[in-house]
N, C-alpha and C positions, 0 to 999 in steps of 0.2 A: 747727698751723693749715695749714702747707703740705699737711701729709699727707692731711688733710679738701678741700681745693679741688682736689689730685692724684687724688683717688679722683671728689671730683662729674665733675672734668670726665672722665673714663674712663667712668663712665656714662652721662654723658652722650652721649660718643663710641658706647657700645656701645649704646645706645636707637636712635642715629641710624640707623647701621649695620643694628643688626636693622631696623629700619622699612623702609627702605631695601630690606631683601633679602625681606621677607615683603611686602611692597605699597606698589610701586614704583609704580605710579598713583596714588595719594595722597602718596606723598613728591613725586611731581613738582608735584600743585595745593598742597602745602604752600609749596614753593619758589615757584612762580609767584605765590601769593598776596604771601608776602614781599616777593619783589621788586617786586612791585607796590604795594607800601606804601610801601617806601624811595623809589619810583619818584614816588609820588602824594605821597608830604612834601616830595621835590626840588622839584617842581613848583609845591608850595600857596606854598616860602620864596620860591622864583624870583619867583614873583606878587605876594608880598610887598613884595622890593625894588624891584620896578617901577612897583607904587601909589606905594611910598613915596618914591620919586624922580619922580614924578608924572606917572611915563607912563602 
């Protein structure tokens, strides 16, 4: 089982990488997208706790 999750994540490594080096304008709106999800779910909790504390 190691040897299976040691081989996905090297491909997966190596998918990023070639991406990365063949079309580097699309690896960057991929990133930016990302982060901006992680960025927009911080945001929606934050809003969350401050209804629910009834600000």
């Amino acid at each position: 089982m190691k040897l299976v999750k040691r081989l996905l994540i090297g491909l997966v490594i190596a998918f990023a990488v070639f991406y990365l080096v063949t079309r580097p304008q699309d690896a960057a709106n991929a990133v930016q997208a990302a982060v901006g999800a992680v960025w927009g779910a911080g945001v929606a909790v934050t809003d969350f706790f401050v209804a629910l504390a009834g600000g």
